[in-house]
BAKOL-40218 format. One record per residue: residue number from 1; residue in three letters; x, y, z of N, C-alpha, C in turn. Coordinates in steps of 0.001 Angstrom, whole numbers, plus 524288, in hexadecimal, padded with zeros to 5 digits. Atoms other than C-alpha are relative to their C-alpha. Example, Ala and Ser with C-alpha at 12.3 -4.5 7.8 and 13.67 -1.06 7.14 Angstrom:
BAKOL-40218
{1, ALA, {8037A, 7FB5A, 80000}, {8300C, 7EE6C, 81E78}, {80384, 804B0, 80000}},
{2, SER, {7FCCC, 7FB5A, 7FFC4}, {83566, 7FBDC, 81BE4}, {7FCFE, 80442, 802DA}},
This chain:
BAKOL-40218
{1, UNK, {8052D, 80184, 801A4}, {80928, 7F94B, 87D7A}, {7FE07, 7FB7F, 80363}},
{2, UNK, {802D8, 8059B, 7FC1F}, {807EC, 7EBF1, 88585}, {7FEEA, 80120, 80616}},
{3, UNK, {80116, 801DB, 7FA58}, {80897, 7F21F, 891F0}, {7FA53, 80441, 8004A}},
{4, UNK, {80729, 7FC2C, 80115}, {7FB9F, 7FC22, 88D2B}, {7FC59, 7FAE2, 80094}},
{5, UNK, {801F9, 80411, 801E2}, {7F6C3, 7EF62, 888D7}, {7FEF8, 7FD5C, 80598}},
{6, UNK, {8006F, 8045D, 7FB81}, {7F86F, 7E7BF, 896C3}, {7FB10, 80071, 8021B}},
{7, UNK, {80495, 7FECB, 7FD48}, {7EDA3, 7EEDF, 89CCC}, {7FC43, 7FE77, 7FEB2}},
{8, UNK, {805FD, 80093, 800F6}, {7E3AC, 7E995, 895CA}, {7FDAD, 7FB7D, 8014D}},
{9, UNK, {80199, 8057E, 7FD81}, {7DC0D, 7DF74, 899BC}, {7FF32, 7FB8C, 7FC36}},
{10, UNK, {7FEBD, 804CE, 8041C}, {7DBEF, 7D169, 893CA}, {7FA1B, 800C7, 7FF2A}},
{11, UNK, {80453, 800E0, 8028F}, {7CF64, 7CD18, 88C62}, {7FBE8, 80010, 8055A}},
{12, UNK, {802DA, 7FF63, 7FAE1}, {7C88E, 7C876, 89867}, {7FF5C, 8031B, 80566}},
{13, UNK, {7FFE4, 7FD55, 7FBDA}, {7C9D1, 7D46F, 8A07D}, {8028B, 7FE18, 80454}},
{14, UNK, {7FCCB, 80150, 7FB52}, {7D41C, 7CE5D, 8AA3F}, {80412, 80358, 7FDAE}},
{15, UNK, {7FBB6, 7FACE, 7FEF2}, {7DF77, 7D9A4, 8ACCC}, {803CC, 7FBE0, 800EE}},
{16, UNK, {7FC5A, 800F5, 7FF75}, {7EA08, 7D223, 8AC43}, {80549, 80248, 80434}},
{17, UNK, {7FBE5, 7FDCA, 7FB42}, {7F629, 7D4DE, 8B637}, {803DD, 80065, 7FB5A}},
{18, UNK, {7FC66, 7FC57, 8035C}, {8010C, 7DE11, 8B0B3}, {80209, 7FBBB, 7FBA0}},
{19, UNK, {7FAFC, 8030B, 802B7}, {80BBA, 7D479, 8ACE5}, {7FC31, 7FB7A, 7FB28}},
{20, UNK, {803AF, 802D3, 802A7}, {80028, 7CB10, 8A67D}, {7FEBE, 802D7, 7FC2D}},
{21, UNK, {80333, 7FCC5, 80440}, {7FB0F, 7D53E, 89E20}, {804D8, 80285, 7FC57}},
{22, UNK, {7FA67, 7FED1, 805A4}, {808F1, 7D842, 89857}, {8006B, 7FD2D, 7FC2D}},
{23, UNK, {7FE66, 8022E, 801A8}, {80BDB, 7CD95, 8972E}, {7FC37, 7FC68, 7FA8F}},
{24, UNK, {80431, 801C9, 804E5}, {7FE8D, 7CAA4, 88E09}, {80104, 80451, 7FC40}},
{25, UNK, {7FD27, 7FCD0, 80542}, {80153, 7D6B9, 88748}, {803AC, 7FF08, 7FC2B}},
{26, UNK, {7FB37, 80111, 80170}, {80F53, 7D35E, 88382}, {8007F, 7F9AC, 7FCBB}},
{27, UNK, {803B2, 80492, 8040E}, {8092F, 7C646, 87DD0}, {7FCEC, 80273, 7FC3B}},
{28, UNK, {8055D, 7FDDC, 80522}, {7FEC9, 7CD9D, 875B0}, {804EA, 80425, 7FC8F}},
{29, UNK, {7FB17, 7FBD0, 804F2}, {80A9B, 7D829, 86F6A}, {8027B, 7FBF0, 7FECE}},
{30, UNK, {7FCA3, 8023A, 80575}, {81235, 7CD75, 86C29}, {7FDB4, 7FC0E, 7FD12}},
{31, UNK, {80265, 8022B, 8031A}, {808A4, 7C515, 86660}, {7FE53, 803C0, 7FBD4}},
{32, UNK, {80123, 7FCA7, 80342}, {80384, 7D0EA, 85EC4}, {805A9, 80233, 7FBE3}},
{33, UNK, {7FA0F, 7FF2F, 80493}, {812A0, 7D2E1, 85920}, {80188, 7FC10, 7FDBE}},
{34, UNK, {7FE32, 80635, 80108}, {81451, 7C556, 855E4}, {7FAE4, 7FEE0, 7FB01}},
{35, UNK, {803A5, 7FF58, 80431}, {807F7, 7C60C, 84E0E}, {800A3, 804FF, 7FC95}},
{36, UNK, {7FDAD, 7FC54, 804CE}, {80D21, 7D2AB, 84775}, {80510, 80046, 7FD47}},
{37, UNK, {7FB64, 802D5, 800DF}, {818FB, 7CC78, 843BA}, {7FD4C, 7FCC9, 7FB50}},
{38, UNK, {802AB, 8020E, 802A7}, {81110, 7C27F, 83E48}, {7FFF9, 80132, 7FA19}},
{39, UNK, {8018D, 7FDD1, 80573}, {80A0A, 7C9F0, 83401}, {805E1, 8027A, 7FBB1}},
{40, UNK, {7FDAE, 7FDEA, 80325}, {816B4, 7CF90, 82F5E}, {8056E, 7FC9D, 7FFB1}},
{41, UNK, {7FC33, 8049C, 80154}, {81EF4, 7C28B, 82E98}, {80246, 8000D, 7FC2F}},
{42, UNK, {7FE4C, 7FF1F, 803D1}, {81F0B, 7C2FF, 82169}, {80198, 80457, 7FC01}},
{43, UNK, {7FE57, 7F927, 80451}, {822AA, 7D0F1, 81C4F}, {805F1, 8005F, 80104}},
{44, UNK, {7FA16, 8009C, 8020E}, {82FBD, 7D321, 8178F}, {800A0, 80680, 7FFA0}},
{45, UNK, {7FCB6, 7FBD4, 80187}, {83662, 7E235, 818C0}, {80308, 7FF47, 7F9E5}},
{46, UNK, {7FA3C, 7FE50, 80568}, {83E8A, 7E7D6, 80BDA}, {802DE, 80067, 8021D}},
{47, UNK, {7FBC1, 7FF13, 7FE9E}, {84777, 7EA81, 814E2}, {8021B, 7FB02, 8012B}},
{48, UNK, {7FD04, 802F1, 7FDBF}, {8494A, 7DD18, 81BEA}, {8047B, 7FE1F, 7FD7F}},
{49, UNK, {7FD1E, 80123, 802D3}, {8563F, 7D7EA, 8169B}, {7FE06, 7F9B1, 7FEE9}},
{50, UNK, {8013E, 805DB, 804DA}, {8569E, 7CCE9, 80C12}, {8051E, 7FCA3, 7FFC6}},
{51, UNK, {7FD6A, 80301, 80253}, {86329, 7C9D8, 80A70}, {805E0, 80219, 8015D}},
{52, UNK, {7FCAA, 7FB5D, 7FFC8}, {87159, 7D073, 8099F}, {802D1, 7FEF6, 7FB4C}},
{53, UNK, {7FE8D, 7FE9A, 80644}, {87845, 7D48B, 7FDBF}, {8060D, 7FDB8, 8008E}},
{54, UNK, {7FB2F, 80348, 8021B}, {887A5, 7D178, 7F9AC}, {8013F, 802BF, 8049E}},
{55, UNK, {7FD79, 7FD15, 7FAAB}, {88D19, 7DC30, 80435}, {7FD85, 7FEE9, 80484}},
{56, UNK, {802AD, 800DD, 7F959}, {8843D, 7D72E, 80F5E}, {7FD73, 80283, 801BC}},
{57, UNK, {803ED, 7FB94, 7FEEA}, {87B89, 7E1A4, 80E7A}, {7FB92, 7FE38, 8019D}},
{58, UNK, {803BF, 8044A, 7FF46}, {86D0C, 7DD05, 813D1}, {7FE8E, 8031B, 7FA7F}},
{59, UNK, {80332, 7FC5F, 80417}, {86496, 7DEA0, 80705}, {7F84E, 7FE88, 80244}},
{60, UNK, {80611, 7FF0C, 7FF39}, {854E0, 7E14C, 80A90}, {7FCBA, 7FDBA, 7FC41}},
{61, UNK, {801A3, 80148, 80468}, {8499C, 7DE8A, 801C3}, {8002C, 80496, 7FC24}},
{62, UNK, {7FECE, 7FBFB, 8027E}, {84957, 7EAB9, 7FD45}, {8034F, 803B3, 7FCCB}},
{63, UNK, {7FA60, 800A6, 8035F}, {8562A, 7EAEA, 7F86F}, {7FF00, 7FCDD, 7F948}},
{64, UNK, {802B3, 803B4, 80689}, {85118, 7E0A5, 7EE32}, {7FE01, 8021D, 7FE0E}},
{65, UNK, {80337, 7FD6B, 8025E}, {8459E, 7E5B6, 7EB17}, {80292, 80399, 7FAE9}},
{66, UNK, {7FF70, 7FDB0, 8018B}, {845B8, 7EDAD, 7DE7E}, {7FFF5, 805A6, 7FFFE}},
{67, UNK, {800E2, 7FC82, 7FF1C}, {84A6A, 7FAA0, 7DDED}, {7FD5F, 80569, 7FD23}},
{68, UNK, {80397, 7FB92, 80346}, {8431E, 80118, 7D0FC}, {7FBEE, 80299, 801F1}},
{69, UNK, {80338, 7FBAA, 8000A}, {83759, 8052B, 7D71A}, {7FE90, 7FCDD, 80531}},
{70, UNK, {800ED, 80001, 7F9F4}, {83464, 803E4, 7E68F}, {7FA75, 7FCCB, 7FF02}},
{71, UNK, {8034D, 802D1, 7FF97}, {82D87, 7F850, 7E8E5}, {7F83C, 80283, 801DF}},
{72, UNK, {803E3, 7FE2D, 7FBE8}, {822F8, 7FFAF, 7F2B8}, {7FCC0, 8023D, 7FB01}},
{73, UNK, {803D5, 7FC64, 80604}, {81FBD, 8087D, 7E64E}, {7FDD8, 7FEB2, 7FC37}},
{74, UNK, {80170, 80495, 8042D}, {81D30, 7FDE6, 7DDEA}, {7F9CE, 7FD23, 80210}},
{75, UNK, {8060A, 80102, 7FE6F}, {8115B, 7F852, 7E621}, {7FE9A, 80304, 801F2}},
{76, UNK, {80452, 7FB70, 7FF6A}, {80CF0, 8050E, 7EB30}, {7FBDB, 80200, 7FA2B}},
{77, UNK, {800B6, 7FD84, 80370}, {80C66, 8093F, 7DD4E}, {7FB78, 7FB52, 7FD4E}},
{78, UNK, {804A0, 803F9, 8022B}, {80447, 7FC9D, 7D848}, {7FBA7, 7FE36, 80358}},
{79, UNK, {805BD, 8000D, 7FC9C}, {7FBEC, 7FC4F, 7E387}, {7FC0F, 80695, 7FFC1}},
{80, UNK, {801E9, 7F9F4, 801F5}, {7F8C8, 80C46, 7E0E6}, {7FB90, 7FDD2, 7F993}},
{81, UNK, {803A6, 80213, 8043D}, {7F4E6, 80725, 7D326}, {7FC3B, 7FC4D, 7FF89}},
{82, UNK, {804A2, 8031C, 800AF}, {7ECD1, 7FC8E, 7D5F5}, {7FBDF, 8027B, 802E8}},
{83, UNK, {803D3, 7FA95, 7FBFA}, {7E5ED, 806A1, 7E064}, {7FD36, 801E6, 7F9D0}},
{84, UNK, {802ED, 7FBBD, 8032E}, {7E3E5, 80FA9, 7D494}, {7FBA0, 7FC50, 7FCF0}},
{85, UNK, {8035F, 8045A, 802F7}, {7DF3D, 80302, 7CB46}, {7FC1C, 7FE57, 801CE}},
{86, UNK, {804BA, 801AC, 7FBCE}, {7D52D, 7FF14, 7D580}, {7FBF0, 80517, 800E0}},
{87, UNK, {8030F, 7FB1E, 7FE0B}, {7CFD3, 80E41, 7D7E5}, {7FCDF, 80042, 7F8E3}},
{88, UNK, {800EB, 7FE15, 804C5}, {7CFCF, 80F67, 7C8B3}, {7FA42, 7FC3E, 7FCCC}},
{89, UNK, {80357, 8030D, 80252}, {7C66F, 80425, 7C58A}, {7FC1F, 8027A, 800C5}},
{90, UNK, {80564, 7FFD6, 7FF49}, {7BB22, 80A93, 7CA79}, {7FF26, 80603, 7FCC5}},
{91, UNK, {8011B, 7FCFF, 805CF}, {7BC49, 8159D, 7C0B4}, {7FBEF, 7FEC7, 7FCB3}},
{92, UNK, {801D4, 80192, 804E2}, {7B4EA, 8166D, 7B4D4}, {80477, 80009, 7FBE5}},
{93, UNK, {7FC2B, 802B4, 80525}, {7BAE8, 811F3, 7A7BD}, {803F5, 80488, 7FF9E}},
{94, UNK, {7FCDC, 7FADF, 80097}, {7BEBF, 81FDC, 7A3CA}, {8037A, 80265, 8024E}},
{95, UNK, {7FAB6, 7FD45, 7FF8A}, {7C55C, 824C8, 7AE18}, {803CA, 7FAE3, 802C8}},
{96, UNK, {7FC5B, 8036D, 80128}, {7CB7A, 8177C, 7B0AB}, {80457, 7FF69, 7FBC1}},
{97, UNK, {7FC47, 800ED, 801A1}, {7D1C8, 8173B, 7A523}, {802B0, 803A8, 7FE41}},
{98, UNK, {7FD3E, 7FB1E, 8003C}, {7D507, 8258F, 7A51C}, {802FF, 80043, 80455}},
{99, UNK, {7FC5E, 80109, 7F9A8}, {7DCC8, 8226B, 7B2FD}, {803FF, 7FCA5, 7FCA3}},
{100, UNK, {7FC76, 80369, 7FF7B}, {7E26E, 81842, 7AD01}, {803E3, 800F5, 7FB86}},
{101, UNK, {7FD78, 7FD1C, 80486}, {7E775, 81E81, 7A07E}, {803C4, 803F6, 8003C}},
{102, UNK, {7FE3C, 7FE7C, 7FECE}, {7EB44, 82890, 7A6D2}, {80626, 7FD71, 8048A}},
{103, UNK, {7FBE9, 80175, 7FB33}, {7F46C, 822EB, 7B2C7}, {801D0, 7FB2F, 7FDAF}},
{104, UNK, {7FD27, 8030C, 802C0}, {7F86C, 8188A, 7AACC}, {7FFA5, 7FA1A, 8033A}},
{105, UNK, {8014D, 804A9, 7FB8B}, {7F25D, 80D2D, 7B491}, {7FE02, 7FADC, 7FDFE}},
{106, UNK, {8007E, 80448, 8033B}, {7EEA6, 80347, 7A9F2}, {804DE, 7FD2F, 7FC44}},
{107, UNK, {7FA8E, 80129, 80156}, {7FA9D, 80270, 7A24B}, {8051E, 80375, 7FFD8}},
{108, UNK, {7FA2F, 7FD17, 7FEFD}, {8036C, 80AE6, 7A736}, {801AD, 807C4, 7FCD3}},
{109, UNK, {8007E, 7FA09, 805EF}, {80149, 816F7, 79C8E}, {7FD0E, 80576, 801D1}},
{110, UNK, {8037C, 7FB90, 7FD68}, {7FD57, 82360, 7A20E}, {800E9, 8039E, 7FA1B}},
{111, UNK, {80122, 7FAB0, 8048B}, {7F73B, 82D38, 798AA}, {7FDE6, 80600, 80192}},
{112, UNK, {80294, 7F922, 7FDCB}, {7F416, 83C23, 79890}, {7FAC6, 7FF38, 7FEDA}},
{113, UNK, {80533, 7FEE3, 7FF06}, {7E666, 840BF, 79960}, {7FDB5, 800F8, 7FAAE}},
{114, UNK, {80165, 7FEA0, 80578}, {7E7BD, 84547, 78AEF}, {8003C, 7FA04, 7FE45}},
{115, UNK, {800DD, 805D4, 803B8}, {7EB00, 83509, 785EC}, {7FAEE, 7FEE7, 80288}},
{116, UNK, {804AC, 801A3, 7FE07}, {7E014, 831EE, 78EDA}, {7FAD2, 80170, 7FC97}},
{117, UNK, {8045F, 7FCD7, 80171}, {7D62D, 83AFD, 78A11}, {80071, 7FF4C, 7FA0B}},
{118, UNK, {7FFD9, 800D8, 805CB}, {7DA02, 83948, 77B18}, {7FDF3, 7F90F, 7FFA4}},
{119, UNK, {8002E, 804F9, 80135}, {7D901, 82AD8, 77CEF}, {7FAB3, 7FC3F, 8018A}},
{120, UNK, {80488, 80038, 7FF2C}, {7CC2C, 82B34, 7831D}, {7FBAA, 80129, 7FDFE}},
{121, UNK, {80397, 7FE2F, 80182}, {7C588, 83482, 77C07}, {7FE61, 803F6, 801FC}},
{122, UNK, {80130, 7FC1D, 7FCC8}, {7C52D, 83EE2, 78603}, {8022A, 8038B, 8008D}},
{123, UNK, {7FD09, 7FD42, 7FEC7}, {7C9D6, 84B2E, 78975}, {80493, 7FF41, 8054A}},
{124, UNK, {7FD4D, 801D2, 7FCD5}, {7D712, 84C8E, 7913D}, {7FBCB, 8018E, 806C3}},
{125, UNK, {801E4, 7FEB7, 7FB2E}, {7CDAD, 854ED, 79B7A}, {7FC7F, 7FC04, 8035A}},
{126, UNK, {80392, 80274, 7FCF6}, {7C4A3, 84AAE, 79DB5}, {802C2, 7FB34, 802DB}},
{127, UNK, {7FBCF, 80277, 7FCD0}, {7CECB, 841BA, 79F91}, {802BA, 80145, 806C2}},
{128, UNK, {7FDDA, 7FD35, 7FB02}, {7D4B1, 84A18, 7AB0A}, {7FACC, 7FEE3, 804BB}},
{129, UNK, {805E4, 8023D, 7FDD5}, {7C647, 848A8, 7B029}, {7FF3B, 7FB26, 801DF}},
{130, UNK, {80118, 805A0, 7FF97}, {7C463, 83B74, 7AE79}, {8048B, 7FD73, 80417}},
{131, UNK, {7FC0B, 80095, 7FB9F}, {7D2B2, 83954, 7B5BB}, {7FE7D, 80239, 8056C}},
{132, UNK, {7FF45, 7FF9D, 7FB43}, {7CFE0, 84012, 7C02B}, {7FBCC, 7FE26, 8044E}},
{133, UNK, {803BA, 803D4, 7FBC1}, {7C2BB, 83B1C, 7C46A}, {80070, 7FBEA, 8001B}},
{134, UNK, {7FC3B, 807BC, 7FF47}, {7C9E3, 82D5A, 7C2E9}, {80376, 8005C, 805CE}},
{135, UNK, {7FD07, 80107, 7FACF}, {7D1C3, 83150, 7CCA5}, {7FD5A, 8010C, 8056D}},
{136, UNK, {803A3, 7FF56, 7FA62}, {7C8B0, 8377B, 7D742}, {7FC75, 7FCE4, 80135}},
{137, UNK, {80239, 8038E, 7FE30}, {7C0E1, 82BCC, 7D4BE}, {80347, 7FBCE, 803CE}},
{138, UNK, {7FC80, 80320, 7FE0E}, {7CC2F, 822ED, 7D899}, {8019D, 800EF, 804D3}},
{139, UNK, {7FC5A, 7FC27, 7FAB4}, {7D12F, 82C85, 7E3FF}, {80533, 7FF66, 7FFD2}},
{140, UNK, {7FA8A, 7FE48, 7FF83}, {7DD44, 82EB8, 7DEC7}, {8000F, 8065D, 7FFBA}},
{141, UNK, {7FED9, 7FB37, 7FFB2}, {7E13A, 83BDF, 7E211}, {801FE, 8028A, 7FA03}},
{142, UNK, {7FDD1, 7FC65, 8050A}, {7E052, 84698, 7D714}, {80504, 803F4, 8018C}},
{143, UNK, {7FC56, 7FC22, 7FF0E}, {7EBCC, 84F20, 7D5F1}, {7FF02, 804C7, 7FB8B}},
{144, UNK, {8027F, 7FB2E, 807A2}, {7E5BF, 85D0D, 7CCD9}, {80491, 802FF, 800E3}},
């Protein structure tokens, strides 16, 4: 890449001689790696090791970490829901809280279409209705 790079001319249109123009190149790549270094000073791998265990094993972070439910899936999964919580506000009441009754996104309680619809006052069909233009408003993909 630096020696594509040599050919070009400096700011002020002076052509530099070969070895000069490397050698400005080869200044500009490693200032540009030294500043991408930089930005990532402070980030830490799961893998880097932490520590080592009783047998001398290295142990990682990721080793620590808990192993019930995969960290990654844990904030994919609460950033997915606050996505949906953010699409859902601009609903109306109804099928807001027929989304939310259903999928269980307020306290956790998902209901069928029949508790819904008994508890509303409505039929289960209109319910199914009311769900699904909740969702094509939102652009979550229907699945019929």
């Amino acid at each position: 890449m630096g020696r594509l790079r040599a050919g070009i001319q400096t700011g002020d249109g002076e052509i530099l001689k070969q070895g000069r123009r490397l050698r400005f190149v080869i200044e500009i790549e490693i200032l540009m790696h030294l500043r991408a270094l930089k930005k990532t000073r402070g980030e830490v791998s799961l893998y880097d090791p932490i520590g080592v265990d009783k047998e001398g094993n290295e142990i990682s972070l990721i080793d620590v970490l808990g192993t019930d439910e995969d960290v990654a899936e844990v904030v994919e999964s609460h950033q997915e829901r606050q996505l949906v919580l953010e699409k859902i506000k601009r609903l109306s009441k109804r099928e807001k809280k027929v989304l939310e009754m259903r999928y269980g996104l307020v306290h956790g309680l998902r209901k069928t279409q029949r508790d819904i619809a008994r508890k509303m006052g409505i039929s289960r069909s209109y319910v199914s209705r009311i769900e699904k233009l909740a969702l094509v408003h939102t652009i979550i993909p229907v699945h019929v």
